[in-house]
N, C-alpha and C positions, 0 to 999 in steps of 0.2 A: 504493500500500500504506500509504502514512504515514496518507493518510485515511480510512482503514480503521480502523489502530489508533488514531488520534485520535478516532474517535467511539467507539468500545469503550470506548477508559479514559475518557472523559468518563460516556458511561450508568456504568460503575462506581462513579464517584464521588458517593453516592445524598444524602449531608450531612458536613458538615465540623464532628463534635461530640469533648466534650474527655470523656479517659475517664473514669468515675463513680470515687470513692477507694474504692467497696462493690465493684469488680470485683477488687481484689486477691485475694479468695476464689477468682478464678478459677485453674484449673492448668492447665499447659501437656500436653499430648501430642502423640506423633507416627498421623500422617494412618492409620496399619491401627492404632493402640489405639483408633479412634472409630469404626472398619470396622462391628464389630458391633451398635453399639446404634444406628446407620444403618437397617443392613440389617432390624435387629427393627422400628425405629420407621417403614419403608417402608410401602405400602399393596397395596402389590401382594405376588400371593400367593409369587411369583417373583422376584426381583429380582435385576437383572443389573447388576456396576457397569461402569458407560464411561466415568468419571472421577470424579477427585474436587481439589480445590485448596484451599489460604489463601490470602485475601486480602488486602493493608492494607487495603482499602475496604472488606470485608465491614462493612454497619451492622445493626447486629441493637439494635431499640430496645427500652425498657420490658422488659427482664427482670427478675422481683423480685430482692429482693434488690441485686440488683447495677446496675440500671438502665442505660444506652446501653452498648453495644459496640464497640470499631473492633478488628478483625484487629489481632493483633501478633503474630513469631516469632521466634523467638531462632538467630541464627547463631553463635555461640558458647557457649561453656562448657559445662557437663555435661548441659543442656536443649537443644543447637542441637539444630535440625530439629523443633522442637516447638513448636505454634502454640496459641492461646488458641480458636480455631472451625478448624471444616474443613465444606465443602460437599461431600457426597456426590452423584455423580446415579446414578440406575438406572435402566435401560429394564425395562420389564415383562415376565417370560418367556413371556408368553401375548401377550404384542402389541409388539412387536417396534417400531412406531409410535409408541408412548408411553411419556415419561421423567420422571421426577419427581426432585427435588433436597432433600437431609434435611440442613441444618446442626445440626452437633453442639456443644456446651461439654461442660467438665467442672468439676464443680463439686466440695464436699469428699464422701464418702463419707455424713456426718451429714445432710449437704442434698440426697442425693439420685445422686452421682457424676456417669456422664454424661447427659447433658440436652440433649435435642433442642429448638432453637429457630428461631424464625419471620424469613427473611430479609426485610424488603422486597420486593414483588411485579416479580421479574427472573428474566430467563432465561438464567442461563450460556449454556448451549449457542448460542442465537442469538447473545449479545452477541460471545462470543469464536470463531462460525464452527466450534464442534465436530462431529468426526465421532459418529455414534451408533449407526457399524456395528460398533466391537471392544469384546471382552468382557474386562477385566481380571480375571485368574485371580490371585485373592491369594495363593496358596500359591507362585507366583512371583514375589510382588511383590515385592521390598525396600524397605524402608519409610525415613520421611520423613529421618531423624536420617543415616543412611547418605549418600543423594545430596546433602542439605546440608554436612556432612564435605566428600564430595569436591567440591561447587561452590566451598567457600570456599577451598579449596588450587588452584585452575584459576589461571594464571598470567594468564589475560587476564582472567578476572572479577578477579582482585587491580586490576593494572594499570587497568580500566575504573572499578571502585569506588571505588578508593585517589589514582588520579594523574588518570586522563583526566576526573574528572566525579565527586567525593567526595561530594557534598552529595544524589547521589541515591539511593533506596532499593528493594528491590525488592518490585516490585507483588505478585505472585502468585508460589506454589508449587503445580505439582502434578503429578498424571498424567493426560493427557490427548491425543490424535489430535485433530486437524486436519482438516478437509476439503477443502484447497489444501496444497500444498508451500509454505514458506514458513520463513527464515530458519535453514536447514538443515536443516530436518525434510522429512520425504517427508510424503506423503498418507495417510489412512487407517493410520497407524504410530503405535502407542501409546510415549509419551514421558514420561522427567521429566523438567519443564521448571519454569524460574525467567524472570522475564519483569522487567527496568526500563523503565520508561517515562519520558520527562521532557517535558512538557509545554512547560517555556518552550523549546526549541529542537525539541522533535516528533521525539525520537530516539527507536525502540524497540530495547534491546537483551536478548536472551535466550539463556541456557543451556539445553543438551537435554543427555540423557543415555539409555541404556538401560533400563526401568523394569524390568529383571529383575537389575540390578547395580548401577545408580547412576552406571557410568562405560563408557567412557569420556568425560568433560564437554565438550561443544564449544558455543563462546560465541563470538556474533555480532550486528552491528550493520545493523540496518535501512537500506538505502541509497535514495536519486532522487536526479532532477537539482540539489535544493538543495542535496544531501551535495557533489555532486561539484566543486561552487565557490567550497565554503566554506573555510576555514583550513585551502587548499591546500601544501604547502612546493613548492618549485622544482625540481618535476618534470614533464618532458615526457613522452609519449609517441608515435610515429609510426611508420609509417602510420595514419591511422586513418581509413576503415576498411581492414581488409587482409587481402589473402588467403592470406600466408604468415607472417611474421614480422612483431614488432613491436619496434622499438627504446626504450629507458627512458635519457633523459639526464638524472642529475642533478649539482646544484651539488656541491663538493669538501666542503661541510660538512653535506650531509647522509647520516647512517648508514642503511643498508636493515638489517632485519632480518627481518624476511620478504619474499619473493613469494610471491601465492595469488591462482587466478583461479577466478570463481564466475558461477553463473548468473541468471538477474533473477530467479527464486524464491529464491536466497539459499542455493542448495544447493555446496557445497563442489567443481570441478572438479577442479583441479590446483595442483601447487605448481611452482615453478621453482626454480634454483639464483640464492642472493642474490648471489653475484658474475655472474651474467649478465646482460649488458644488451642483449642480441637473445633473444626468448622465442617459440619453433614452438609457433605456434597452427592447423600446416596438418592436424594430425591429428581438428580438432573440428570440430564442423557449423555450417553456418551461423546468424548470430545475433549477439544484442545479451548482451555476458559484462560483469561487472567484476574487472579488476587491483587486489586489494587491494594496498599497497605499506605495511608497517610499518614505523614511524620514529619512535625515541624515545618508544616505549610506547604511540604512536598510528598508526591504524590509517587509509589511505585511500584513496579507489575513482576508480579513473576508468572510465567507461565504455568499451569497446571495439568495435567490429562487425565481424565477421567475414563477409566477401563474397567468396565464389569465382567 
């Protein structure tokens, strides 16, 4: 999966340019105030939305006025959840087969408001593995300012952003399904999601939430075998593999603060109680799960197999 998302956000990343000082004309909004003039500036007679996102990589070049572009959103203050572009896609309501993608700015009223602009020749949908089968109904949507609200108050995104890994930022905002399960989300399940990436260690981590409320927020970290041996603390686990129980021993100085076991698509199983240190895993199916174990604000997986 890591190299999955490692070539994703790599095609993302289309040039590495410095903002123009003519783009402060630019204004911010949230992802449904650019819904419309999307939808008007689509080409299809019908258009049906299946997603839409920010990106920091969005490059949008040579706009007058304002020349080069890079994504930027603001997670705080009276603007958070309000981003400088958003990428709309829509499938056409007559061909069910074909999608097309409307990046929006908004510019001052006197210039024009908002302003459909021309990405770099890319394809969401492929790049990021989207589904193109759900139809996002906006009049249940809740919009961008809301689910960024509740991501920045999520205790692990605090703890991920703040203490585990400060220096990184996050990639992508938006609503979007999937075509695999993966890092908590189910398949074909329309999501708001927030996505960090960090290249120099290959870690993806991302928050989903309900795109019809914004919450409840659940934030997780992409795991494999290089996770599982890296800046381990001194903890065992055994039997492993095992067909009833699993023993956890650790050293006297370190604190548990969770247990939670998950599936290799990254979907949430169960929790345990943190004073237990034998965990009934006779009630699950066979298979390869990981024991997250939280400790000290950090979060870590050992692999498990389950064989009856």
């Amino acid at each position: 999966m890591k190299k999955v998302l490692l070539i994703i956000n790599f095609c993302l990343i289309f040039a590495c340019c410095t903002l123009s000082a003519s783009s402060q004309v630019l204004q911010f909004f949230t992802g449904k105030e650019g819904l419309e003039a999307a939808k008007s500036n689509s080409s299809y007679n019908s258009p049906q939305l299946i997603a839409f996102m920010w990106s920091n990589q969005a490059y949008v070049p040579n706009i007058p006025v304002i020349g080069t572009l890079m994504g930027e959103m603001k997670f705080s203050g009276s603007d958070i959840g309000k981003a400088n572009v958003w990428v709309y896609i829509f499938r056409d309501g007559n061909n069910s087969s074909k999608y097309e993608q409307v990046a929006v700015i908004k510019l001052p009223e006197l210039m024009g408001g908002f302003t459909v602009v021309s990405l770099n020749n890319f394809d969401l949908v492929e790049l990021l593995n989207l589904s193109t089968k759900l139809q996002i109904d906006d009049t249940e949507l809740v919009d961008s300012d809301i689910f960024v609200s509740n991501l920045v108050q999520n205790p692990d995104y605090i703890n991920y952003q703040t203490i585990i890994d400060p220096n990184q930022n996050v990639s992508y905002v938006g609503v979007v399904a999937m075509k695999q399960a993966m890092l908590g989300m189910e398949a074909e399940k329309l999501y708001w999601v927030s996505d960090t990436w960090d290249p120099p260690t290959y870690t993806d981590y991302a928050c989903s939430a309900d795109y019809t409320t914004g919450t409840p927020v659940t934030c997780m970290e992409a795991v494999d075998e290089i996770d599982e041996i890296t800046s381990t603390p001194n903890i065992e686990i055994y039997p492993n593999p095992t067909s009833h129980n699993i023993n956890i021993i650790a050293s006297s100085d370190i604190i548990i603060n969770s247990l939670e076991m998950f599936d290799m698509a990254g979907n949430f199983v169960c929790s345990f109680d943190i004073d237990s240190r034998k965990l009934d895993l006779s009630k699950h199916s066979n298979g390869k799960y990981y024991v997250c174990v939280t400790s000290n604000m950090r979060k870590y997986y050992y692999p498990v197999v389950i064989s009856k």
